[in-house]
C-alpha positions in Angstrom: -9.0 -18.6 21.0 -11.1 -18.4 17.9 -14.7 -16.9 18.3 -17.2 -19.8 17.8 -20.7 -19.6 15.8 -22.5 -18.7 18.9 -20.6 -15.8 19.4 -20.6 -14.7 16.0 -24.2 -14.8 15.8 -24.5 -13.1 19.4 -22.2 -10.3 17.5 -24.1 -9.5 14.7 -27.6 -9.3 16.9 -26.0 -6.6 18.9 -24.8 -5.3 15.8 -28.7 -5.2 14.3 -30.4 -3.7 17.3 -27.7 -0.9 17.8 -27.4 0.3 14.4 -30.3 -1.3 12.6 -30.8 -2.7 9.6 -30.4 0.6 7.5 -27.1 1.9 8.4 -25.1 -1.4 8.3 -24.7 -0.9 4.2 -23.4 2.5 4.8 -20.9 1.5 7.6 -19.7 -1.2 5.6 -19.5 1.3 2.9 -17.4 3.6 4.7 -15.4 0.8 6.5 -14.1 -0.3 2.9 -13.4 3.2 2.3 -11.2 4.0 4.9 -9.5 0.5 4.2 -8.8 1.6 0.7 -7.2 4.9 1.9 -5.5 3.5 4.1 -3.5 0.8 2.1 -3.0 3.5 -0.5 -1.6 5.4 2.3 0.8 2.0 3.3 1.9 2.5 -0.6 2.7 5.7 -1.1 4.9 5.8 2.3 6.6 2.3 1.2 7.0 3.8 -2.5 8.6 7.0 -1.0 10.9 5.5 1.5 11.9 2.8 -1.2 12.6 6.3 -3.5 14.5 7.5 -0.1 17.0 4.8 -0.4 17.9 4.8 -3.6 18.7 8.4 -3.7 20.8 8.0 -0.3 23.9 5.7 -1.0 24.8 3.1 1.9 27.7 2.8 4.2 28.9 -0.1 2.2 29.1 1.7 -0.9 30.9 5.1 0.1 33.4 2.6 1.9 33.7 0.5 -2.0 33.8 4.3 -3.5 36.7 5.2 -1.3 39.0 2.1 -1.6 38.3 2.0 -5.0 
């Protein structure tokens, strides 16, 4: 179910009168932050496990090394 213009507007009304018109920019702000740090995060993890594998030879290849 996909949220419909109604709602959407509905949404960012609430949004207004809770947090008013001031602090949205720096939510937003820190929302993009956060984002950032957290696919850099995704990265680095993805880069060290990728470094993790090369470093650790397979099954595959000890069996090749040993009937070679």
């Amino acid at each position: 179910m996909t949220a419909g213009p109604w709602q959407i507007l509905i949404c960012i009304i609430i949004i207004l009168v809770l947090f008013g018109g001031k602090k949205i920019p720096e939510l937003a702000r820190s929302l993009g932050k956060a984002k950032g740090e957290f696919k850099k995060g995704l990265a680095e993890g993805n880069k060290a496990s990728q470094e993790e594998d090369d470093e650790v030879p397979s099954k595959e290849t000890k069996q090749i090394e040993k009937e070679a």
